[in-house]
Structures are given as C-alpha cells and as structure tokens.
C-alpha positions, 0 to 999 in steps of 0.5 A: 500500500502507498503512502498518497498525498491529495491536494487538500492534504498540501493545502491543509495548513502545508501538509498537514500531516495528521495521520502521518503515523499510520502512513510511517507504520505503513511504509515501515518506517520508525514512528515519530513522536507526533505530527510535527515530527512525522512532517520533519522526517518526511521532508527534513524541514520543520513546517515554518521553514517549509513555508520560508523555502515555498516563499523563496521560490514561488513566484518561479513556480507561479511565473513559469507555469510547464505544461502538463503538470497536473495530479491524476485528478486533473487539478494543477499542483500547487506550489506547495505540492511542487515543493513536497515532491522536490523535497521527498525526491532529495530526501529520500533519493527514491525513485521518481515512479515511487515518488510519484505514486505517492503523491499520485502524479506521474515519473515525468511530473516529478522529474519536472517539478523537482528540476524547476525547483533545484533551478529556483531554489539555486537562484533564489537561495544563493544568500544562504552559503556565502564566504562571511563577512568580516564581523561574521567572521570574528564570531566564527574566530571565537566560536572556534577558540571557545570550542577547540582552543584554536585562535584565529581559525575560520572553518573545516574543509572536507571532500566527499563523492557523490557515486554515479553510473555513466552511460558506456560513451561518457566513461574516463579514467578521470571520473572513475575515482580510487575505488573504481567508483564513477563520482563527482567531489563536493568539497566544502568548507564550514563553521562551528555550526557546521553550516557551510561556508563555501563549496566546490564541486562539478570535478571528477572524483579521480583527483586528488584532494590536492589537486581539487583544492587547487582547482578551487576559486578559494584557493585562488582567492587565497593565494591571492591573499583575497579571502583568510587575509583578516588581522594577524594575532601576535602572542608573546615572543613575537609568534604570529598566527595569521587567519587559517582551516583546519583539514586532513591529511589528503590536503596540502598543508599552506600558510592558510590550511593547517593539516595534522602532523605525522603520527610517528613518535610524537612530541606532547606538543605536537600530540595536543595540536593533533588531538585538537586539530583532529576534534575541530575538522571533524566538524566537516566530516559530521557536516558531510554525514548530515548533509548525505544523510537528510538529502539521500540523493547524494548517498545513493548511486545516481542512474546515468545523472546528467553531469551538468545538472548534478553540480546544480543538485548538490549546490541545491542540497547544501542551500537546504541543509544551511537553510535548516540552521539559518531558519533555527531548525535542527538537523535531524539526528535520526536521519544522518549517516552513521561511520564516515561519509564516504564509506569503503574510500581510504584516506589519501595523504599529500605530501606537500609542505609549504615552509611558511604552513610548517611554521604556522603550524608549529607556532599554533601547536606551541600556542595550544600547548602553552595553553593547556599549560597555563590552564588550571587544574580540573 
C-alpha cells in the first residue's frame, strides 16, 4: 500500500500531516513522536521553514507555469505540492515512479517539478552559503577558540563523492575515482555550526584532494591573499598566527590550511595540536554525514545523472541543509549517516609542505600547548 498525498492534504495548513503515523507504520518506517515530527522526517524541514523555502521560490513556480503538470485528478499542483515532491525526491533519493505514486502524479511530473525547483531554489537561495563577512567572521574566530582552543581559525574543509553510473560513451579514467567508483567531489568548507561556508564541486572524483583544492576559486582567492587575509594575532615572543582551516591529511598543508602532523613518535606538543586539530575538522566530516544523510540523493548511486545538472543538485542540497540552521531548525539526528561519509574510500595523504604552513603550524601547536599549560587544574 502507498503512502498518497491529495491536494487538500498540501493545502491543509502545508501538509498537514495528521495521520502521518499510520502512513510511517505503513511504509515501515520508525514512528515519530507526533505530527510535527512525522512532517520533519518526511521532508527534513520543520513546517515554518517549509513555508520560508515555498516563499523563496514561488513566484518561479507561479511565473513559469510547464505544461502538463497536473495530479491524476486533473487539478494543477500547487506550489506547495511542487515543493513536497522536490523535497521527498532529495530526501529520500527514491525513485521518481515511487515518488510519484505517492503523491499520485506521474515519473515525468516529478522529474519536472523537482528540476524547476533545484533551478529556483539555486537562484533564489544563493544568500544562504556565502564566504562571511568580516564581523561574521570574528564570531566564527571565537566560536572556534571557545570550542577547540584554536585562535584565529575560520572553518573545516572536507571532500566527499557523490557515486554515479555513466552511460558506456561518457566513461574516463578521470571520473572513475580510487575505488573504481564513477563520482563527482563536493568539497566544502564550514563553521562551528557546521553550516557551510563555501563549496566546490562539478570535478571528477579521480583527483586528488590536492589537486581539487587547487582547482578551487578559494584557493585562488587565497593565494591571492583575497579571502583568510583578516588581522594577524601576535602572542608573546613575537609568534604570529595569521587567519587559517583546519583539514586532513589528503590536503596540502599552506600558510592558510593547517593539516595534522605525522603520527610517528610524537612530541606532547605536537600530540595536543593533533588531538585538537583532529576534534575541530571533524566538524566537516559530521557536516558531510548530515548533509548525505537528510538529502539521500547524494548517498545513493545516481542512474546515468546528467553531469551538468548534478553540480546544480548538490549546490541545491547544501542551500537546504544551511537553510535548516539559518531558519533555527535542527538537523535531524535520526536521519544522518552513521561511520564516515564516504564509506569503503581510504584516506589519501599529500605530501606537500609549504615552509611558511610548517611554521604556522608549529607556532599554533606551541600556542595550544602553552595553553593547556597555563590552564588550571580540573
């Protein structure tokens, strides 16, 4: 028996959703609390933020009216309905037929609906992911030195894959990753809240981390001392510690993107600065377990997905998982990823160290340890 969604249901208070526990006992899935619970699961927003996204996009809706997209009782969808369906297909990574039968429209409805959605929510949602401004910035700087004890540290960055299958004539060795995986890497940097703060993706999952942190505008606008170029913080003894990331051994280590030392016979120093480093650009990984986990679009292996449009799906999916934070919701801890967020994948290791981050990182390891030091017994 399928889960269906009639037009008075969306129009309803937006989904009303009052018997959506016997709907989740028939689709055998955990039970949640109460209604408004049942609606989060469903569409992994709560029913203001619902509201707020369908605003976002509904003159798009409204002003470009396609042809055809109509419900098998012959009524034209509602924007609300419009959003739902987009929402449940990023949600749940179902098939577009399942989708569909449940909200009693058709495959090519749903394919419709969920693309014109993706496009307006990408034009009109930009706003939510952009590199802070300057004030910004500096709550981020004390959040991470309130949390972690790292000073002047602005975001973690990781890289995770999103798996496809490619038709015969569009395979190559560049998309084909380390696993013998067709992918494309989504790399993001983010903050204390794990909101993301910045992301790069579109690029074959057959490059290194290095390699794609290089092909990055942050990286450009980096080097070019345009972006982590905020005031320098000066300790005793001269030290300096300008504005940095934190990320794993898969990247470089630079002036501005610290990496954890190698693991061999480790001083207390440097064991403290790893133990830390470690914590905070988890933040990243933990980001990239929510994201996959609310959005199982990009967990699943996606069927043949035409490689220009998926950097548009995914951007559309870090747009709502920050929009959850920026409108006070929770991420929903029953819906994300459990172990690592790119399951069966080894950790790469680049080799590359830029004297100045050597020294950067030596300065800060110093700091840390000074730190725990001077801090006063428990």
């Amino acid at each position: 028996m399928l889960l269906q969604f009639t037009d008075s249901f969306v129009r309803k208070e937006v989904l009303d959703l009052a018997s959506s526990l016997m709907w989740f006992k028939l689709l055998g899935l955990s039970i949640p609390l109460n209604e408004e619970e049942g609606f989060k699961y469903f569409f992994r927003v709560s029913k203001n933020t619902f509201n707020y996204i369908c605003s976002l996009v509904r003159e798009d809706l409204i002003s470009r009216p396609p042809s055809g997209l109509i419900n098998i009782e012959g009524r034209l969808l509602s924007v609300e309905k419009q959003v739902a369906i987009a929402l449940r297909r990023l949600a749940s990574g179902d098939s577009q037929v399942s989708v569909g039968a449940a909200f009693g429209v058709g495959q090519s409805t749903v394919s419709q609906v969920t693309w014109r959605f993706i496009e307006a929510l990408e034009e009109r949602a930009k706003h939510h992911l952009k590199w802070p401004g300057s004030s910004r910035m500096e709550e981020i700087k004390l959040k991470f030195e309130e949390l972690f004890g790292l000073p002047n540290c602005c975001g973690a960055i990781d890289a995770t894959h999103i798996i496809m299958t490619l038709p015969a004539v569009q395979t190559s060795d560049d998309w084909c990753d380390q696993e013998n995986n067709y992918s494309m890497f989504l790399q993001g940097i983010v903050d204390h809240e794990m909101r993301f703060l910045d992301i790069v993706t579109g690029w074959p999952g057959g490059m290194t981390l290095s390699r794609l942190l290089k092909c990055s505008e942050f990286f450009r606008l980096c080097e070019a001392g345009e972006r982590l170029n905020g005031n320098t913080i000066t300790f005793s003894e001269g030290v300096e510690i300008r504005e940095f990331i934190v990320g794993g051994v898969a990247y470089p280590l630079l002036p501005w993107l610290l990496t954890p030392f190698e693991t061999n016979e480790l001083s207390t120093t440097l064991s403290t600065f790893n133990s830390i480093h470690n914590t905070a650009r988890f933040l990243a990984s933990r980001s990239f377990l929510h994201l996959k986990g609310n959005w199982r679009i990009l967990n699943k292996v996606m069927w043949r997905p035409d490689r220009r449009k998926l950097p548009s799906i995914i951007l559309v999916c870090c747009l709502l998982h920050n929009i959850i934070l920026d409108c006070g919701d929770q991420l929903h801890p029953d819906v994300a990823l459990s172990g690592h967020h790119d399951c069966g994948y080894k950790e790469q290791c680049c080799k590359q160290v830029d004297p100045v981050g050597k020294n950067m990182r030596e300065n800060v390891a110093k700091y840390l340890q000074h730190r725990k030091e001077e801090a006063p017994p428990k």
